[in-house]
N, C-alpha and C positions, 0 to 999 in steps of 0.2 A: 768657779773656774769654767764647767762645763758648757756654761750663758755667754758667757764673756768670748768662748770657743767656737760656740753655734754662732755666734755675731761674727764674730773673725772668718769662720768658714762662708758662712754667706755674703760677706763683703770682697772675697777674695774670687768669687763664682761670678760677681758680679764684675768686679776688675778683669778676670779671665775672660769675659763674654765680649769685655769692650778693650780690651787691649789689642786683639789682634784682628785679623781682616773680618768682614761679616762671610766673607765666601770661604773661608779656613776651615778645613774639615773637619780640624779639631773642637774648633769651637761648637760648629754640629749635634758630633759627636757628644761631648759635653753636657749641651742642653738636654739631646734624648734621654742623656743618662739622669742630669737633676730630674727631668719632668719623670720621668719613669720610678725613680726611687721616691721622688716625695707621691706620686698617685698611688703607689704600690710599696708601701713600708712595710718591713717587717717584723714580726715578734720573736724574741728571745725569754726562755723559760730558763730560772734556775728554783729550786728546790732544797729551803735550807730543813734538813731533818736533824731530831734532837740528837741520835746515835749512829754510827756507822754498820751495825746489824743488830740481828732483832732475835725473839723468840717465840712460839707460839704462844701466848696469852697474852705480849706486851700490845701495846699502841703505838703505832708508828706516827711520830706527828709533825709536821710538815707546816712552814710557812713558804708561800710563791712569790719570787721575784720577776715582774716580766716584764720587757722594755720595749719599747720601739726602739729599733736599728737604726732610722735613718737620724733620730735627734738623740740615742743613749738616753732618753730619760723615761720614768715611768710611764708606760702605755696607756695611750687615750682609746687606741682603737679597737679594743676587746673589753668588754664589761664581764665576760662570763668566760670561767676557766674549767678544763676536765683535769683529774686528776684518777689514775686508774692504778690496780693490783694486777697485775697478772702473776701465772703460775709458771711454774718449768717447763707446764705441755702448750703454753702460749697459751694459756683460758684465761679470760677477763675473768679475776672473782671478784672485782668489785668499782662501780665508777663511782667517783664524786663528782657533784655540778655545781660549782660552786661563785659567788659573784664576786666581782674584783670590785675594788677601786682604788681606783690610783694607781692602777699596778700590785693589787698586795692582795693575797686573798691565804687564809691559812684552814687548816682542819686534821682529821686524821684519820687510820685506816685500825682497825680491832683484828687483832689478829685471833680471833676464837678460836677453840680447841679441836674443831673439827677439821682443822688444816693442816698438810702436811708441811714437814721441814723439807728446804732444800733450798734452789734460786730463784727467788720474786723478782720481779721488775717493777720499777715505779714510773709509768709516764704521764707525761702530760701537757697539756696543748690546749689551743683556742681551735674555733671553729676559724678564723682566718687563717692562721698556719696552714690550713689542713692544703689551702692552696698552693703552699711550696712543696707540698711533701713531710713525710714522714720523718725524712733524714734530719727534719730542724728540729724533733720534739725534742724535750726532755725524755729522757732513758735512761735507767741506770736500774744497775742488780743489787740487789738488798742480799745479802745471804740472812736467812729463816732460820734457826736450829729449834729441837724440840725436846724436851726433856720432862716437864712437867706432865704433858698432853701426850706422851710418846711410849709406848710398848717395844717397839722395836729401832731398833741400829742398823744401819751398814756402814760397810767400810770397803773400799773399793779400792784396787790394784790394777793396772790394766798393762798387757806385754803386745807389743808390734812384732808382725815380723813383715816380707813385704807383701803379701796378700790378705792379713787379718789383725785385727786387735780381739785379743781373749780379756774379757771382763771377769775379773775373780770377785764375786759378792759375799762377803760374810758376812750372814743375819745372828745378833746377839738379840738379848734383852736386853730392859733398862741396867738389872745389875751385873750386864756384861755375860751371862752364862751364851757360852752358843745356843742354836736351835737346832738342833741336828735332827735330821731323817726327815722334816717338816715339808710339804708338798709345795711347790712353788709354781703359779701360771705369771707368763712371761711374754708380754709384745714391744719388739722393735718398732721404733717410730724412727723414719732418717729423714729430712729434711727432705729429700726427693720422693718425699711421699709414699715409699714402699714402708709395706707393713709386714714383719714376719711375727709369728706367734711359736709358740712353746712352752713346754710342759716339764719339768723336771724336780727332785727331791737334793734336799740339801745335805753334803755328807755327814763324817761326822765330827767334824772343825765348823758345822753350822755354812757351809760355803757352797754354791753353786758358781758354775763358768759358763760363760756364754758368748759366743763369738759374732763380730760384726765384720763387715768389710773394710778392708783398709782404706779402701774412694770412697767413703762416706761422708759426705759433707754436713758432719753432724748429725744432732737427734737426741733419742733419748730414750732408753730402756725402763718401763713402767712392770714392775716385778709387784706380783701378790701372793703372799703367800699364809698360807692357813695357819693357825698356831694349836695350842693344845685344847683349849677351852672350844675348839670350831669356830671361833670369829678369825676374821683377815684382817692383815697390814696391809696398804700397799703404800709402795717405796719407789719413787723416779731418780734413775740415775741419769745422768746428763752422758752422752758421747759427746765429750771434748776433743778429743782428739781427729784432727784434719787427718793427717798424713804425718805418713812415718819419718822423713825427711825435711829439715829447717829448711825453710825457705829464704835467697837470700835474693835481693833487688836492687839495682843500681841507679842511682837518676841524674842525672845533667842538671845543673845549678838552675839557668833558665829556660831550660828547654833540649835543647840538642849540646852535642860535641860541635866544634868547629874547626877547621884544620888550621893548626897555625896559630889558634887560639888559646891562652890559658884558661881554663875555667873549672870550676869545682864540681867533683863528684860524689854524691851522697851514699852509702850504704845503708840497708834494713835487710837486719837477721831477725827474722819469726820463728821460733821454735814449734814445736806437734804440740804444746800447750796454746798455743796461741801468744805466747809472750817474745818478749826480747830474748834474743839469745848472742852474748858478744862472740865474735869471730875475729880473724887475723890471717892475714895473706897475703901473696903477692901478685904484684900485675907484670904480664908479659905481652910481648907484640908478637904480632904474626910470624916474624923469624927466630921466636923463640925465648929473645932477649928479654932480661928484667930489667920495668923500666923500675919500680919502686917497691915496697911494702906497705901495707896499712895493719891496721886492727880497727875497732870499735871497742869506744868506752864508757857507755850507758845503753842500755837497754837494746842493746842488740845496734846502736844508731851510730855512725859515726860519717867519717868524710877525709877526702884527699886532691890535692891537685895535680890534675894532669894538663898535658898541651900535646894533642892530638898529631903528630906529623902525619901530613901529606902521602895518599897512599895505601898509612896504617890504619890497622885493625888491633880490638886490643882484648885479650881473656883476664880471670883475674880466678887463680888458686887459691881456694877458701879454707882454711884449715877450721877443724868444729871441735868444741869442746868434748867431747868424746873421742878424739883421736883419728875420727876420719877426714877425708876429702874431698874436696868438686871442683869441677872446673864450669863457670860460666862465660857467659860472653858479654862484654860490654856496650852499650850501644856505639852503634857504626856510625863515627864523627860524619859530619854534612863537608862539602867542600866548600857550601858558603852559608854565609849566616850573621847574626852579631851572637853576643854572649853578654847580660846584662850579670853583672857581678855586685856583691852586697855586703859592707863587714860593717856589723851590727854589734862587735862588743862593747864599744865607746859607751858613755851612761848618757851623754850629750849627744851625741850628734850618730846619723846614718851615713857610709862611704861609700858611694856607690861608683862603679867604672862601666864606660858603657864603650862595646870593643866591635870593631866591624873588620871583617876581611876584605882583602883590597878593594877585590871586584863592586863592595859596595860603595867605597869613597865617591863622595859627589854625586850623589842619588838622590839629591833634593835636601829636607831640613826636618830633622827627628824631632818627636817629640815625648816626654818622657813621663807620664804622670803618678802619682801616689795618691790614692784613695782608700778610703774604709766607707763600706756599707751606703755607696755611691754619693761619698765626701769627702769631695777632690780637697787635700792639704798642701799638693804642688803643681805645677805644671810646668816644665822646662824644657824651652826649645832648644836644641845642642843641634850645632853646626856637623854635616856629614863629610868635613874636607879632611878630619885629621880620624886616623885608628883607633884613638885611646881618649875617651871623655872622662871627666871627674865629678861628680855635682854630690855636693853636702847639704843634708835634710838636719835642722834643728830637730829635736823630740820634741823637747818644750811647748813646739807648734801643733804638735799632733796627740789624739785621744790617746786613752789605752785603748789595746788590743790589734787584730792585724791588718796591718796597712798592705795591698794588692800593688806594687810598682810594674808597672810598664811600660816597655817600651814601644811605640809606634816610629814606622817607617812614613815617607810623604806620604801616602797615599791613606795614612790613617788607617792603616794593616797594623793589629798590635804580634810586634816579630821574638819578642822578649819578653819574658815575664818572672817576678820574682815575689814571695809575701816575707814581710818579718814583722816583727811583734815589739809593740812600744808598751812599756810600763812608768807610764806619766806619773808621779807622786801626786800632781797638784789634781789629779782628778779624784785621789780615795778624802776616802773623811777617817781622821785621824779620833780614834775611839779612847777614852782614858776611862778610869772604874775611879771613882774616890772614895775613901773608908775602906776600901780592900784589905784586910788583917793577912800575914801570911801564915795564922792558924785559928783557925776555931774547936769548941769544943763540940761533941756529940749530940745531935739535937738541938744547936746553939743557933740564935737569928742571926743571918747574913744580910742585914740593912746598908744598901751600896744605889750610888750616884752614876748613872752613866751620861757621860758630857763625850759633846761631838764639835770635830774644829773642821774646817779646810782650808788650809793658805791662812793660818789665825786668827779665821772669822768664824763665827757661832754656826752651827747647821741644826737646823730644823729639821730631822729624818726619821723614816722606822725600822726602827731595829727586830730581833727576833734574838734568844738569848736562849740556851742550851745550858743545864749543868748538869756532869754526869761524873761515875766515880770511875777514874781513871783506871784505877787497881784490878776495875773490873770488864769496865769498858774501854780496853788497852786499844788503842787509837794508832792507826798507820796513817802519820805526817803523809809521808809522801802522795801516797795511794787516796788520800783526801780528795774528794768532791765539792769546789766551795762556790761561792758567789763569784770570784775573778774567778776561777778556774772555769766557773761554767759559762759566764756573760762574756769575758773576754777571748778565752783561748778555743774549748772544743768544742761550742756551737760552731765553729766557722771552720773546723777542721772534717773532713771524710771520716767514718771508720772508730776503729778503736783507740782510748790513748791511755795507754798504761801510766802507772803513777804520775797525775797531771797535774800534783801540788808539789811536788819537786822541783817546777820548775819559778815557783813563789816562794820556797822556803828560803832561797838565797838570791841576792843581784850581785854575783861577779862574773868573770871573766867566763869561766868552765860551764859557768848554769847557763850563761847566753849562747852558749860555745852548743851546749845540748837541746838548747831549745830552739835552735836554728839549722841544726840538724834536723830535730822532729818537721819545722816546717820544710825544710829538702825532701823530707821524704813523706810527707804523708799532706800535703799542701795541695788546696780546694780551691776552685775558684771561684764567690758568690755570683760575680760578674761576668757574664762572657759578652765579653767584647764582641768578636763576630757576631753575634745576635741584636746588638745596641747599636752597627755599622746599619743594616738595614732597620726594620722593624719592629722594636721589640714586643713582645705579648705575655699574656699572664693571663689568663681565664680563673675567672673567678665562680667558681663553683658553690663557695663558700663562704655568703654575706660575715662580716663581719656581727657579731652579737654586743647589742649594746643593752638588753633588757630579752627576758620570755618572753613571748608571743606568739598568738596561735593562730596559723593561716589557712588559706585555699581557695577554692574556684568554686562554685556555684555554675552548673549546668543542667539546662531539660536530660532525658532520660536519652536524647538523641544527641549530647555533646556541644551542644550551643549554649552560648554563656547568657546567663541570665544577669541582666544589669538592674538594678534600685532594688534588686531582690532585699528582704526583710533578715538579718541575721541573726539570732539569740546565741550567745554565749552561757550556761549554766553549770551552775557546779554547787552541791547540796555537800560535799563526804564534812564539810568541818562549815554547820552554819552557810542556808541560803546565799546562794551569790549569781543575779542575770546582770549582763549588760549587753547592750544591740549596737551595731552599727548596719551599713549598707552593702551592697556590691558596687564596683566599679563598672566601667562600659565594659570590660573584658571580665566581669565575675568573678571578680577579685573582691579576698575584704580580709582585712587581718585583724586581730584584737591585739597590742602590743603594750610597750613597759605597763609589763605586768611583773609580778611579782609572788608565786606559789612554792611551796613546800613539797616534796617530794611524795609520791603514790596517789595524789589527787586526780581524781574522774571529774571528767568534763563531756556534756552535750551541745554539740553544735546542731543549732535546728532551722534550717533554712524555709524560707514560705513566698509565694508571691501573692497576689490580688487574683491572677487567673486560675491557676494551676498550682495544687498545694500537693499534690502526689508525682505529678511531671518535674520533680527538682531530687537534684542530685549531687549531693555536697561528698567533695575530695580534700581532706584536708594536707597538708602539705608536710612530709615525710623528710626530716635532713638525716641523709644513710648512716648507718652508724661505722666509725672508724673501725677499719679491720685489727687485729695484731698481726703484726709486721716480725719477722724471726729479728732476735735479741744479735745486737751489732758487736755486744760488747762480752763477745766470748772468754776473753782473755779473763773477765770478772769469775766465771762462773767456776765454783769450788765441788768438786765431786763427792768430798767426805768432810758436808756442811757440816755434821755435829762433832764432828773430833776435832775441826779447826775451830770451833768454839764452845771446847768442852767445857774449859773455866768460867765463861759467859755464863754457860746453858745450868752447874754447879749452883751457882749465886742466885739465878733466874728461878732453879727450882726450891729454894726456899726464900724466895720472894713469893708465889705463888701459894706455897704450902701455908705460911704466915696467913696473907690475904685468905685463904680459902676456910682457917681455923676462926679467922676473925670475924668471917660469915663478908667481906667485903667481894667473893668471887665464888660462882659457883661453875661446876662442871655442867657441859654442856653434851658432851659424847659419854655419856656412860650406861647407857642401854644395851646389853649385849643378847640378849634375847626376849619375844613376848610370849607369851602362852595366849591364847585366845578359847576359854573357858566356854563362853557360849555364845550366840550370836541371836540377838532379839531385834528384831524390826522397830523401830523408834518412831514416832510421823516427823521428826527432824529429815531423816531419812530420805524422806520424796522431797524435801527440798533441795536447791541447789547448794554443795557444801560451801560455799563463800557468799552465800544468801546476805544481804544489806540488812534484812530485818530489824527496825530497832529494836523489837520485844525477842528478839533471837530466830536462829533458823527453825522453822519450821513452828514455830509457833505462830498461828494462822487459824480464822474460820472454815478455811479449807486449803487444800493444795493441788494445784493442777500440773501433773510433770509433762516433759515432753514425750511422754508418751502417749498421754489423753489427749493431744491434739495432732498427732501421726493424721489423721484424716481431715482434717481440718484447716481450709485454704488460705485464712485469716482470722485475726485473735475476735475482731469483731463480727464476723460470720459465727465463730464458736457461742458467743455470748449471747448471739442475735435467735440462738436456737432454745438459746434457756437452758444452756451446760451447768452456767453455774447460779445457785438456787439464790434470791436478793442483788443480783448485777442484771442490767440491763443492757443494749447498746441503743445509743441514739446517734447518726450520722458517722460511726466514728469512735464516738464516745463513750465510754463505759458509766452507767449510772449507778446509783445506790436505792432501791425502789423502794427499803424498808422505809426512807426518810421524803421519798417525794414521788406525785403521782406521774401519772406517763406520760409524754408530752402534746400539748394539744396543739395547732393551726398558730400560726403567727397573723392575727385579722390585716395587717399591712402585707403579707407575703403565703401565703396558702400554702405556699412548696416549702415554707423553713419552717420547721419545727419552733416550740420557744426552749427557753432555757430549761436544764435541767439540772439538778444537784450533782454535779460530775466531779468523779472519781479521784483523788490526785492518781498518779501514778509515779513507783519509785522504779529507777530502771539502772540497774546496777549501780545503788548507791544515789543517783541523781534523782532528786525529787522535782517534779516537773507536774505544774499544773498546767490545766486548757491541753491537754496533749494527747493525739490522735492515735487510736491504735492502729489504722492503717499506716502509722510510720514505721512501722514495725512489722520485719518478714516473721512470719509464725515458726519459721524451722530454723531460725535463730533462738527460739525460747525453750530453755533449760526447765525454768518451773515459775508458776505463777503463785506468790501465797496471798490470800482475801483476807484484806482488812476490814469488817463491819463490823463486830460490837465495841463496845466503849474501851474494852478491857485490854483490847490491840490498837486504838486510835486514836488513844487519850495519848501512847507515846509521840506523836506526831504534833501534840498543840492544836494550834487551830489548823492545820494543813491537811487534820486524818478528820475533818467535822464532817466531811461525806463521803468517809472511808476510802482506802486505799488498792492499788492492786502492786506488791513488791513482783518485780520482773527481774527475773534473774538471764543473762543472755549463756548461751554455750558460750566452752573457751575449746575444749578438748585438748589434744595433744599441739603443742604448738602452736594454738592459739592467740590472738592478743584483741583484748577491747577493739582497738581501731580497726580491726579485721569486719567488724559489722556493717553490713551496707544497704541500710534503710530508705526508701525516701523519705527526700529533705530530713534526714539527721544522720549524725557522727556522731561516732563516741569515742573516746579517747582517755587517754591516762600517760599526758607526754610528763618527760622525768621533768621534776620540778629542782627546786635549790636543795644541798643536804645542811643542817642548820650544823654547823663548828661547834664541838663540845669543849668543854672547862676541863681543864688541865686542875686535875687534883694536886693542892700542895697542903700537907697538913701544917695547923700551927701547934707548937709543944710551949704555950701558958704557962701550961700546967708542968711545975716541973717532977710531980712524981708520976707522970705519965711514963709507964715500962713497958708498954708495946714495942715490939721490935719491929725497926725500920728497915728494910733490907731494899728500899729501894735502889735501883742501878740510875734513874733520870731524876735528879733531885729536884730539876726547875726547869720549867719551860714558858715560855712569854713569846707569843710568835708576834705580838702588837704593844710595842713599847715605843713611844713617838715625843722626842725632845722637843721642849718649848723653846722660847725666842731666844733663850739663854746658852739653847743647846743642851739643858739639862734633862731628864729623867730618875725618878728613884722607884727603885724596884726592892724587895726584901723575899726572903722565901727563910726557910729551918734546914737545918742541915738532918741527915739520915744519924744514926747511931753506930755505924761503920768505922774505925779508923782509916786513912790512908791519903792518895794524892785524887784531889778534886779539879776538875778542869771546866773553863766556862769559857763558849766560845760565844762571839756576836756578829753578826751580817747583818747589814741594814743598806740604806739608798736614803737621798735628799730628793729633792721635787727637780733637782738638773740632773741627774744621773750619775753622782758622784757614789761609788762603791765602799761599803765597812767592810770589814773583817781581822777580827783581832780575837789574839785568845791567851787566857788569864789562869793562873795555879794557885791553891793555898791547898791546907792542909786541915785533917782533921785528928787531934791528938785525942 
């Protein structure tokens, strides 16, 4: 359907271009817009995960769906995707880099024991996004609980009044006793970057208070406190709470009020949670009079019609679930204007009225268009002679998700604007299971068919398939995260959106009725038109990644580019690897579609014909993404382990199981060391991350960076006869036990001849022919000598005229690439992380009595129907009775969306 749609959009752009005048501004306009959206497309990330929260020792595992915007179908223009962990204090604790294709790239994140419970965040993005902003990633809050890995609880209470919020923490243990009397250090973290710190003891309900500001725009209370044994807990509470008072917001349907006009008005109630809060009230005019009442009937959202007279001004009395009051003010109607009106609950068709005040009749010829993701599905010129316009939009015509209508004045001034949200059927793919039993028995094979249609044709797509045990892992419909919800509705929306599968769980009247509410009130606009009237721009910062690759610039010591300069790329950590290329005219040279593993050391070593010390290689740096504070407040749960006390129950003898059956071990359980004696090792003077094959510090000798404190260069130090069987010749480090000293070259008097030279390993990189004036001396950590048989034989034939292993400093904050030698770099850029196997055991055997207490019974993030539309996939069921739920998301090669989800039972 979605082929046949890109054809029909494109032929209708074209129709649009040549139907009306060449000098029409709309048409203009128009062009900027295609040519801009097709040079400049963009990416959409969703993120199908097996569960809806997690535990410390589970695995969170994750397949990516990402698309291009401007055609909906699987992204061509990102090969390489990120995928990160952060923490509640906003710490990256962990990226993945991982390679797409086709748009699909899947992996997962270990939640080891060393981490605390509370709210994770999962994001993720391309290096092209990063050009829109932040505000496009994927993002979303995982709640963590911990129970296996956890000594200590809280539970948190918090009272406003209207200068403070008091935080009541009570620290328990695992089996609930309080901690009473126990010492507690304490620092506020608030979003505005103030830090206060404190000191205080918990009474004897185990409970300390601690007070914040009420204008704290968030943050978060990081509490440690000491236990009996002398080791520490530390516990992050989140400050949720904004402000003491629900916030409540009004908006004008498209834009302003207009006098004389009918037009809708939207309401949003936000409670000091951050959530919806429903209200009820009435509106009055300036002399006091009621003109009407409303309320709100999901989530705080609702909506009313008003017609503004000439004059007035208008307040609206808010009554609050609580009992109290407010009065706001409405926004102050325009005295001219139009008002672009929108009734979207038909399942056919859009009804739009497009309304103008007098003053405007006869002001030339409007034009009125509807687009998504800059593809235009109408364009309608409506005459400005009459007040009241009507134009009807088929759906049928248009993609899922939200279409941007507006309205322009002659002058191609857009005066009106409105978005509403299409849910096409003929764009998803209709997902069915065959052989689906509606029970099985305990440990019993689930052998099933998954078959995929669209419009009653076969689809070829990849799926990703979720089974988890419902009983345990109790599932909020609404509040669901899913592929439409992410690709179609709240990438394109501002902000936060509370239960945003609520608005897919049904198509009637009420649920359109709410979901067009939500876009009244919380409606983004990709496009801005006044920017697309003149010039539009994009600065690209951030090449698009279609493979790794390693760059930069080659310069003398004086910043001039050296051009046909000689390059070597090498990398020894897994098995020799050189390849060379050149410099450009500007000193340019990149090594590309490459393809490495993650933690890999690489040297770049640049050289010319003239000048082999006068070069100075930069290699090129893409900054790393900052954390961006977490958007989606209204997620974040203050007292994560009591809201999934039942989860964390099951979790912990899942855990206990695995850990008896030796398949999991503790990773945190050192509580103190004794240090008995301390003997000097010769490991010891080497550097502690020494490359050595034969181990650290095993060596003929060892030179730290302290033997060469005086010493101006590593080949002046050699050249003195520091170290007993190395020599230097030019540069060069020799091995003299195996060859004699160099004599006259009879063709050149001034060049030495050859000599038996050294390899040299240099943090891991074994690098033959290689100068030790490329190396500053007070970069070197420790030097270990390889010359007898019994250290060189580990090397093959590379150690046959022995070795010199070079370890570089890192110190504090250090990193490899920090080193700045001439002509060489060294580096350790993050490579791919390789996707691990999803364990599913098979039970053959049927007097196999190990207990199954898994919570994820199956995961397949790459499950991909043949010509027929077919797939069979199988897994074993757990040994649990109760209700099992499997859900599926997938995509076709047009952009056609799955999502379906299936029950059976296990008796």
């Amino acid at each position: 359907m979605k082929n046949k749609l890109t054809l029909f959009l494109g032929l209708l752009i074209v129709f649009v271009f040549s139907a009306f005048a060449k000098d029409d501004p709309i048409t203009e306009l128009l062009k900027k817009l295609e040519e801009f959206t097709k040079k400049y497309p963009q990416e959409k990330i969703h993120l199908h995960l097996d569960k809806p929260y997690y535990a410390i020792g589970d695995d969170i595992w994750f397949n990516a769906y990402v698309i291009n915007t401007k055609t909906g179908t699987p992204t061509q223009i990102s090969n390489i995707i990120y995928i990160e962990l952060i923490n509640e204090r906003d710490t990256l604790i962990k990226q993945l880099k991982i390679p797409m294709k086709s748009g699909i790239a899947w992996g997962d994140f270990k939640l080891t024991d060393n981490l605390n419970d509370g709210n994770y965040r999962i994001r993720a993005y391309t290096q092209w996004m990063r050009n829109a902003g932040a505000e496009f990633f994927f993002d979303k809050v995982i709640k963590v609980g911990s129970s296996w890995a956890n000594q200590v609880n809280t539970e948190v209470s918090v009272q406003l009044n209207d200068q403070n919020q008091t935080h009541s923490i009570k620290f328990s243990s695992k089996s609930k006793t309080p901690l009473i009397n126990r010492p507690v250090s304490y620092t506020i973290e608030l979003t505005d970057q103030k830090f206060i710190k404190g000191k205080t003891t918990t009474d004897n309900n185990g409970e300390i208070k601690i007070t914040t500001p009420n204008n704290a725009q968030g943050g978060k209370i990081i509490t440690e406190i000491v236990l009996a044994d002398k080791t520490t807990a530390v516990k992050t509470i989140p400050i949720k709470l904004f402000t003491s008072q629900t916030d409540v917001q009004f908006f004008a349907e498209s834009g302003n009020l207009i006098e004389n006009l009918p037009s809708k008005l939207a309401i949003k109630a936000v409670n000091r949670n951050g959530l919806g809060e429903n209200i009820s009230g009435t509106i009055t005019d300036n002399d006091g009079i009621e003109i009407l009442s409303f309320e709100t009937t999901h989530l705080g959202m609702g909506s009313f019609a008003l017609t503004p007279m000439e004059g007035k001004t208008y307040k609206a009395n808010v009554k609050f679930a609580d009992g109290t009051s407010r009065i706001f003010d409405l926004p102050k109607p325009e005295k001219s204007g139009y008002v672009l009106s929108v009734n979207n609950t038909d399942t056919a068709k859009i009804y739009i009225r497009v309304m103008l005040s007098v003053d405007r009749l006869n002001q030339g010829e409007l034009s009125l268009i509807a687009q998504r993701n800059g593809n235009v599905f109408s364009l309608t010129k409506l005459p400005s002679t009459k007040q009241i316009t009507n134009v009807v939009l088929n759906k049928n015509e248009i993609s899922s998700g939200l279409v941007q209508i507006t309205l322009f004045n002659a002058q191609s001034t857009p005066v009106a604007e409105r978005l509403a949200f299409i849910n096409n059927k003929s764009d998803k793919i209709d997902v069915g299971i065959q052989n689906l039993n509606p029970t099985y028995s305990k440990k019993g094979n689930v052998n099933l068919t998954l078959s995929a249609n669209n419009n009653s044709k076969t689809v070829q797509g990849s799926f990703s398939v979720a089974v988890t045990n419902a009983d345990i892992v109790t599932p909020d419909a609404a509040s669901e995260s899913n592929i439409l919800t992410g690709l179609l509705l709240t990438s394109d929306l501002i902000g936060y959106v509370e239960k945003p599968n609520h608005y897919f769980l049904k198509d009637d009247v009420q649920t359109r009725i709410e979901l067009d509410n939500l876009l009244l009130t919380q409606g983004w606009r990709k496009i801005n038109w006044k920017d697309m009237v003149s010039e539009p721009s994009f600065e690209v910062k951030y090449p698009a990644e279609k493979s790794l690759k390693i760059s930069g610039t080659v310069t003398t010591n004086s910043n001039k580019p050296i051009a046909n300069g000689k390059i070597a790329l090498i990398s020894s950590t897994k098995g020799n690897f050189v390849t060379t290329t050149e410099t450009d005219v500007n000193g340019r040279f990149i090594f590309d579609e490459m393809s490495f593993g993650d933690s890999l050391k690489f040297v770049v070593q640049a050289s010319t014909k003239e000048d082999k010390k006068n070069v100075r290689v930069k290699i090129d740096i893409v900054p790393e993404q900052t954390v961006t504070v977490n958007k989606n407040t209204g997620d974040i749960e203050v007292n994560v382990n009591t809201k999934l006390n039942k989860y964390l129950q099951e979790s912990d003898r899942f855990f206990e199981e695995q850990l008896k059956s030796g398949f999991l071990t503790r990773t945190n359980i050192l509580k103190t060391v004794t240090i008995t004696q301390n003997v000097k090792k010769k490991e010891d003077s080497a550097a502690a991350y020494s490359a050595n094959y034969n181990g650290r510090g095993r060596a003929d000798k060892i030179i730290t960076a302290k033997d060469l404190e005086n010493a101006y260069s590593l080949s002046q130090y050699i050249a003195q006869g520091r170290i007993m069987g190395v020599a230097d010749s030019g540069g060069f480090a020799w091995n003299t036990r195996i060859g004699s000293s160099p004599t006259p070259d009879p063709d050149d008097p001034g060049k030495p001849s050859e000599v038996p030279k050294m390899a040299i390993v240099l943090d891991g990189m074994l690098l033959q022919d290689f100068s030790l004036e490329e190396i500053q001396v007070n970069e070197v950590e420790s030097i270990e000598v390889l010359l007898s048989p019994g250290y060189t034989t580990a090397y093959g034939s590379s150690g046959k005229n022995g070795l010199l292993v070079i370890s570089l400093k890192r110190g504090s904050g250090r990193k490899i690439s920090d080193i700045n030698s001439p002509g060489l770099a060294i580096l350790s850029p993050k490579g791919y992380d390789v996707p691990r196997q999803f364990y599913s055991p098979k039970y053959d055997n049927t007097s196999e009595n190990k207990t199954d207490l898994r919570t994820t019974v199956y995961w397949n993030p790459q499950i991909v129907t043949d010509t027929n539309g077919k797939a069979n996939f199988s897994f074993y069921n757990t040994d649990q009775s109760g209700n099992y739920r499997m859900v599926i998301e997938g995509i076709d090669a047009d952009g056609n969306l799955a999502r379906k989800v299936f029950m059976y039972k296990i008796n």
